[in-house]
PDB file with SEQRES, HELIX, SHEET and CRYST1 records, atoms N, CA, C and O in Angstrom:
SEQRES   1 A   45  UNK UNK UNK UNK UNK UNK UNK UNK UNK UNK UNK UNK UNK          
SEQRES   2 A   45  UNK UNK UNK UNK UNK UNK UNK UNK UNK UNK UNK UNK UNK          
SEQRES   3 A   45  UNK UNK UNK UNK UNK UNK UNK UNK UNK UNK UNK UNK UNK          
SEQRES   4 A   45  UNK UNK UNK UNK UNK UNK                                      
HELIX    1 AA1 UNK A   35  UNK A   39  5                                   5    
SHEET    1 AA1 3 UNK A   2  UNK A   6  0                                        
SHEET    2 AA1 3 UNK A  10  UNK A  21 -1                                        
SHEET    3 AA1 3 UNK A  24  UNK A  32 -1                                        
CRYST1    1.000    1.000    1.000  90.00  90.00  90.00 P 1           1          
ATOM      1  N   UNK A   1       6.946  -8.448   1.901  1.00  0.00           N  
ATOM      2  CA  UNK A   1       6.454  -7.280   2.595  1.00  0.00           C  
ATOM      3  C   UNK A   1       7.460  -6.154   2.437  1.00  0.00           C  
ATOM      4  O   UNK A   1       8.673  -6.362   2.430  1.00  0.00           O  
ATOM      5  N   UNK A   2       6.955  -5.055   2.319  1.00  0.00           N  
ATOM      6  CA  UNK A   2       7.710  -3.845   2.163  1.00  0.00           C  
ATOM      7  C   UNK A   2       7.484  -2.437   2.943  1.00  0.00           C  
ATOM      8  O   UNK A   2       6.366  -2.434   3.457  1.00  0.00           O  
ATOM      9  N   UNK A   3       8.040  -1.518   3.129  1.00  0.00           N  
ATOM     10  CA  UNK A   3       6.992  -0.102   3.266  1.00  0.00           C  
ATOM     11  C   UNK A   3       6.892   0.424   1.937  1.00  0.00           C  
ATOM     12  O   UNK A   3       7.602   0.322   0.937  1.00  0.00           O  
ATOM     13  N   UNK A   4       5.932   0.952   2.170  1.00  0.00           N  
ATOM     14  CA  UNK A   4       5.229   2.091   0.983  1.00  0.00           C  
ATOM     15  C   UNK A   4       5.529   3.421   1.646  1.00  0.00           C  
ATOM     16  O   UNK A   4       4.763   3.656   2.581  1.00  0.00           O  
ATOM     17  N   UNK A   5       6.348   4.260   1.435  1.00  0.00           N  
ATOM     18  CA  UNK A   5       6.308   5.541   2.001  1.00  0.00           C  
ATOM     19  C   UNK A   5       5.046   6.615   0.980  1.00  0.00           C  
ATOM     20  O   UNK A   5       4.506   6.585  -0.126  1.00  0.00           O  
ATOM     21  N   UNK A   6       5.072   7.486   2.223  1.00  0.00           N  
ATOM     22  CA  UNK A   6       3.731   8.315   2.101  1.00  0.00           C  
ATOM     23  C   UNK A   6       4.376  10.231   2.563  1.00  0.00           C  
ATOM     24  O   UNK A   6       5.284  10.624   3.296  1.00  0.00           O  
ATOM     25  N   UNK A   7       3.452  10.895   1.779  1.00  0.00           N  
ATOM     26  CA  UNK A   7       4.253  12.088   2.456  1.00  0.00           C  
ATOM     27  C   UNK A   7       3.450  12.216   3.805  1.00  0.00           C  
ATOM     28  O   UNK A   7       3.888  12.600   4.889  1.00  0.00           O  
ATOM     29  N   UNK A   8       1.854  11.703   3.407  1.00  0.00           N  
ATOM     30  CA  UNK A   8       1.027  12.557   4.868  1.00  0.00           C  
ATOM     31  C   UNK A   8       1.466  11.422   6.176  1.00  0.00           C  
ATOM     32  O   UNK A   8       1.952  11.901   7.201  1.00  0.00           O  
ATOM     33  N   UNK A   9       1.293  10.145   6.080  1.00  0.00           N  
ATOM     34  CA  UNK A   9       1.861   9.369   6.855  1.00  0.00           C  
ATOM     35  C   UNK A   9       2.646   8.448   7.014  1.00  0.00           C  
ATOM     36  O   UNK A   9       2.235   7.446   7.599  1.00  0.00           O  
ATOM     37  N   UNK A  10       4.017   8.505   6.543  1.00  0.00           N  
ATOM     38  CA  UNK A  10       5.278   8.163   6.972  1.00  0.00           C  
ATOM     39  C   UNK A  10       5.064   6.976   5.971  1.00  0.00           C  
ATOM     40  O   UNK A  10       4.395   6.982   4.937  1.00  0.00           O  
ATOM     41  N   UNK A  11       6.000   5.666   6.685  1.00  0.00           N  
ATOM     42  CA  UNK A  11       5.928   4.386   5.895  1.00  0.00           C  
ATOM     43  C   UNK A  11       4.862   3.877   6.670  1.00  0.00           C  
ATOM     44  O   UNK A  11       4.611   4.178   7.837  1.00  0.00           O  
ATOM     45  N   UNK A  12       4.194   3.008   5.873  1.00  0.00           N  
ATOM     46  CA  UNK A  12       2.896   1.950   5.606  1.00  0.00           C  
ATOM     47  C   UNK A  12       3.284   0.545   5.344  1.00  0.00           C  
ATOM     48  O   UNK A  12       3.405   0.340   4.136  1.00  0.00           O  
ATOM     49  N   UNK A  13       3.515  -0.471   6.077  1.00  0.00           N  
ATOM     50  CA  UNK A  13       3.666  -1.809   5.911  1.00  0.00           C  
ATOM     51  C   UNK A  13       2.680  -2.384   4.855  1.00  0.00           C  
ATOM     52  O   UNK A  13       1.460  -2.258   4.957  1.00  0.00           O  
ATOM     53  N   UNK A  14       3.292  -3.012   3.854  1.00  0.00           N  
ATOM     54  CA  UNK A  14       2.362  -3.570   2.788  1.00  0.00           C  
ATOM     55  C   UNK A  14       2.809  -4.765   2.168  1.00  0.00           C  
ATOM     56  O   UNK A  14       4.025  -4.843   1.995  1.00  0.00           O  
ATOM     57  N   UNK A  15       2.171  -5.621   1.829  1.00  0.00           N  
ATOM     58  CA  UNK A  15       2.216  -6.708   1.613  1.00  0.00           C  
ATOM     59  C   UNK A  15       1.540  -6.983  -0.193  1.00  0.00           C  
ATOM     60  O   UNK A  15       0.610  -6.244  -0.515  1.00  0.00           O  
ATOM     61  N   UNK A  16       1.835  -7.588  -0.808  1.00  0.00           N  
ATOM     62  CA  UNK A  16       1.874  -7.425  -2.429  1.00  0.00           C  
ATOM     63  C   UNK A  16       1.054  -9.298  -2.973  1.00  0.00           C  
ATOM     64  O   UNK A  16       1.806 -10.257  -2.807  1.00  0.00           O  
ATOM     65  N   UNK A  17       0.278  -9.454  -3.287  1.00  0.00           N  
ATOM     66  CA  UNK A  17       0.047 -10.480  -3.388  1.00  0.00           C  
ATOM     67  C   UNK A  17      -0.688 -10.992  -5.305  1.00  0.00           C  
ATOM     68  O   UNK A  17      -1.853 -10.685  -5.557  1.00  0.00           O  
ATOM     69  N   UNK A  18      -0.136 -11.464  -5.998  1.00  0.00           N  
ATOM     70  CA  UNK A  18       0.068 -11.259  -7.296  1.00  0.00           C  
ATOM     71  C   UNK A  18      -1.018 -12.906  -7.611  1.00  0.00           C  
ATOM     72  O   UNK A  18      -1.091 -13.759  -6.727  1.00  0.00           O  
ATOM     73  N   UNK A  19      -1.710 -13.061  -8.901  1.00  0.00           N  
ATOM     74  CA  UNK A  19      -2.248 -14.227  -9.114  1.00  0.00           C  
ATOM     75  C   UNK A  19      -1.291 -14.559 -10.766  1.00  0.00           C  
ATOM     76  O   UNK A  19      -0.857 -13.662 -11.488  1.00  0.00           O  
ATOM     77  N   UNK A  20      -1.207 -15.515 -10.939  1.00  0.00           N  
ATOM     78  CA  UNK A  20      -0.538 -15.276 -12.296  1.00  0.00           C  
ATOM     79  C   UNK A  20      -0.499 -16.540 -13.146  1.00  0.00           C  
ATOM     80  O   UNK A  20      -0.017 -17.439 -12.456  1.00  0.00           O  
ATOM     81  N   UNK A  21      -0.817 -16.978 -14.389  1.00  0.00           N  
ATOM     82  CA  UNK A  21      -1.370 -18.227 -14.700  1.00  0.00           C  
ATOM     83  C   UNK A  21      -1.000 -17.695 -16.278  1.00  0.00           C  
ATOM     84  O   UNK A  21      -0.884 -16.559 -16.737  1.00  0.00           O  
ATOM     85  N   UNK A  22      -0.881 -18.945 -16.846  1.00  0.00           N  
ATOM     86  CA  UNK A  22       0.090 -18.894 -18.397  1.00  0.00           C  
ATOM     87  C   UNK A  22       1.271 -17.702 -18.689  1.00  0.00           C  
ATOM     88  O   UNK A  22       1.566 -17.281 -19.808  1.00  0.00           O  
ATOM     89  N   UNK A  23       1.858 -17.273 -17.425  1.00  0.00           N  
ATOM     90  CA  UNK A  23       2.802 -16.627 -17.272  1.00  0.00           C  
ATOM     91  C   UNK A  23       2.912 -15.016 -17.167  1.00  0.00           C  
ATOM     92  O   UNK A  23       3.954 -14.360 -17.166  1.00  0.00           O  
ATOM     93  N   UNK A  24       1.231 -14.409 -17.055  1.00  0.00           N  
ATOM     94  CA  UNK A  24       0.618 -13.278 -17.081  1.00  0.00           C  
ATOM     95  C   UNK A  24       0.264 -12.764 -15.852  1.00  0.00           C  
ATOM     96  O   UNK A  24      -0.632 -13.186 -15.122  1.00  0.00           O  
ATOM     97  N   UNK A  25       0.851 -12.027 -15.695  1.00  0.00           N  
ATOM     98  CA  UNK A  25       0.057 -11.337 -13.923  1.00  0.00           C  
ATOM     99  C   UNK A  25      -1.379 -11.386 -14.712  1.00  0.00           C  
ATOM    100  O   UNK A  25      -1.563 -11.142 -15.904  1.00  0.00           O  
ATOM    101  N   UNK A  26      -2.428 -11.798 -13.640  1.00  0.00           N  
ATOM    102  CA  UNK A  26      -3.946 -11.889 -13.890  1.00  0.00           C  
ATOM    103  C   UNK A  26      -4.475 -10.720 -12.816  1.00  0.00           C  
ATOM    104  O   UNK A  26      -5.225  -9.809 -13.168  1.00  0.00           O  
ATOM    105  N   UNK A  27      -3.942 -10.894 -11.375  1.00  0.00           N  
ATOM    106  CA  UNK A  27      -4.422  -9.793 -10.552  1.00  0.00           C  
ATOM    107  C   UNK A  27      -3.169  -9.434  -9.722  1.00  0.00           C  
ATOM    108  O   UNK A  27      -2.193 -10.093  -9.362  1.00  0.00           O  
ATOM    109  N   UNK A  28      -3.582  -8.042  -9.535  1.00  0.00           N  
ATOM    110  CA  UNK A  28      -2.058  -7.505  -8.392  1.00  0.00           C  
ATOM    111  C   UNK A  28      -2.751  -6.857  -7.519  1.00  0.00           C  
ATOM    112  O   UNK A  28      -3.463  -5.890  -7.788  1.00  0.00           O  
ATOM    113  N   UNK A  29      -2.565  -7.430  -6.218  1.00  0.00           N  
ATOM    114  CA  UNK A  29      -3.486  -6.745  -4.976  1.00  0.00           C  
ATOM    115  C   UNK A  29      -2.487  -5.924  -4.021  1.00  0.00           C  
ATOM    116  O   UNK A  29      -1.426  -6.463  -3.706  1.00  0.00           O  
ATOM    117  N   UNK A  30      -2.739  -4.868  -3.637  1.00  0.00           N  
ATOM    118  CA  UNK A  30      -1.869  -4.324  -2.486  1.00  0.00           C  
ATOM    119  C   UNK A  30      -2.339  -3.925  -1.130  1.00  0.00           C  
ATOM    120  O   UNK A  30      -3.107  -2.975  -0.982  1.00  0.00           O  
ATOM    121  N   UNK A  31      -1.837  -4.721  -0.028  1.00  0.00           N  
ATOM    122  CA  UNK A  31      -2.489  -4.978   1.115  1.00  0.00           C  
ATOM    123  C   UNK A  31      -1.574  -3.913   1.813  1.00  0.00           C  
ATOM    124  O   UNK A  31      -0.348  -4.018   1.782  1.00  0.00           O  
ATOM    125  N   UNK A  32      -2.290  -2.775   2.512  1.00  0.00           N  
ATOM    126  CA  UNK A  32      -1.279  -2.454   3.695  1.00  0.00           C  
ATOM    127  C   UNK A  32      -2.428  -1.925   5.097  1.00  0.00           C  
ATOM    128  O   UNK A  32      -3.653  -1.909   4.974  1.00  0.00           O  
ATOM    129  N   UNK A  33      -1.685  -1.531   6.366  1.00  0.00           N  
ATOM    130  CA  UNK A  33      -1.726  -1.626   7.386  1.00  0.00           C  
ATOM    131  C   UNK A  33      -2.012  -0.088   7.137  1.00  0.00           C  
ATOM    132  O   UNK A  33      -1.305   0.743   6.566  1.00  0.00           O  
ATOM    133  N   UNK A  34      -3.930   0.121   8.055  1.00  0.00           N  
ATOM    134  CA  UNK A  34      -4.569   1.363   7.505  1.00  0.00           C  
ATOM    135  C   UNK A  34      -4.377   2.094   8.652  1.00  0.00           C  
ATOM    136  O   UNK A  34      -4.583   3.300   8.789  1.00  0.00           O  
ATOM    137  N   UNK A  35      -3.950   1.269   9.516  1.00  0.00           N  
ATOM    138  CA  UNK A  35      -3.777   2.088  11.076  1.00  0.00           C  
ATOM    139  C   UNK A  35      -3.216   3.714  10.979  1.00  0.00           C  
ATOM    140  O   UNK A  35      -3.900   4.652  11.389  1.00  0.00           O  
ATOM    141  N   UNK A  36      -2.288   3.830  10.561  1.00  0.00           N  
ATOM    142  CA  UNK A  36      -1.509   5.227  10.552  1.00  0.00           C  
ATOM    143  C   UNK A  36      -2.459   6.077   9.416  1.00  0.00           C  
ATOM    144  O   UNK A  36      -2.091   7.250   9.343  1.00  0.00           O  
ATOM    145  N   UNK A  37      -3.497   5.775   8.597  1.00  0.00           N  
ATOM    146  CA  UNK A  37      -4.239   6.572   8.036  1.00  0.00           C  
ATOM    147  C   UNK A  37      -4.963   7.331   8.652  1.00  0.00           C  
ATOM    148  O   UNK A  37      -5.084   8.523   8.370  1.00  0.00           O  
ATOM    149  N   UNK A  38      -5.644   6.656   9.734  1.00  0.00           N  
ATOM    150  CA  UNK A  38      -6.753   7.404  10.715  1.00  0.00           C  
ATOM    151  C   UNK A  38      -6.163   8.685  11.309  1.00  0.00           C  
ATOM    152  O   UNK A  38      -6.980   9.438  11.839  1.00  0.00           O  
ATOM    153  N   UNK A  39      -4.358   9.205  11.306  1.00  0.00           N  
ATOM    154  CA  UNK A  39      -4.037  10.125  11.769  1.00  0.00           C  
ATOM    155  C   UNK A  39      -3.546  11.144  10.875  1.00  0.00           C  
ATOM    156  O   UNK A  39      -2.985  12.180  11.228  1.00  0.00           O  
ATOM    157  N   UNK A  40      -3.828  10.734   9.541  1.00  0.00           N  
ATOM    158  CA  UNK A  40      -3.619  11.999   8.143  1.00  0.00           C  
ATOM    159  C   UNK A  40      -3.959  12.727   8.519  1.00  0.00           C  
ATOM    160  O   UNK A  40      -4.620  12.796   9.555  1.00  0.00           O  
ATOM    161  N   UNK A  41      -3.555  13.763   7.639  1.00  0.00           N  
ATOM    162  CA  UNK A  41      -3.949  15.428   8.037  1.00  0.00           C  
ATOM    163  C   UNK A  41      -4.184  15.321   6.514  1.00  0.00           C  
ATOM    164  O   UNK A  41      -3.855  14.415   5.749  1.00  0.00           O  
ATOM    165  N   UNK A  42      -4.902  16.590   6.244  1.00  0.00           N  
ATOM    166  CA  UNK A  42      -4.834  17.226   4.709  1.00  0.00           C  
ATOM    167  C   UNK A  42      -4.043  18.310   4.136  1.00  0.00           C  
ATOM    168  O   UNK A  42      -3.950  19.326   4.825  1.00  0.00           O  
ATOM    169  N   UNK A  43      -3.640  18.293   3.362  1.00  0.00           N  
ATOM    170  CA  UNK A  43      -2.008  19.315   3.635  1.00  0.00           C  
ATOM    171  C   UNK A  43      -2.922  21.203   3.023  1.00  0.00           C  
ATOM    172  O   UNK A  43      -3.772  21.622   2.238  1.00  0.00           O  
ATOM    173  N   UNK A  44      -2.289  21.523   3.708  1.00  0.00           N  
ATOM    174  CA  UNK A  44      -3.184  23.407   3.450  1.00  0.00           C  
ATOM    175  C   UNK A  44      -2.652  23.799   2.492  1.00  0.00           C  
ATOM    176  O   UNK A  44      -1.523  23.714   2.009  1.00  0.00           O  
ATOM    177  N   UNK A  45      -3.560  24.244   2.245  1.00  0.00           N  
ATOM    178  CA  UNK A  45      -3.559  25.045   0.297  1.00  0.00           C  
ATOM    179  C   UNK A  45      -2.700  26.654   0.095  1.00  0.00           C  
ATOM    180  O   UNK A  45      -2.651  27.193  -1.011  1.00  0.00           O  
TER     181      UNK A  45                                                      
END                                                                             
């Protein structure tokens, strides 16, 4: 687990979960915590 920093909302707890078979990443998923999204803003032009 890590943060992902963000400019609109801060750090984001995320979690990285990889599948990998004959020595090849096959899938790379990135899980994080959407809570602090719901309070983005959109930055003014």
């Amino acid at each position: 687990m890590y943060d992902l920093m963000t400019k609109s909302s801060g750090a984001l707890s995320c979690a990285k979960h990889l599948t990998i078979s004959d020595g090849k990443i096959h899938s790379d998923k990135l899980t994080f915590d959407s809570k602090k999204l719901g309070s983005a803003k959109p930055k003014a032009n």
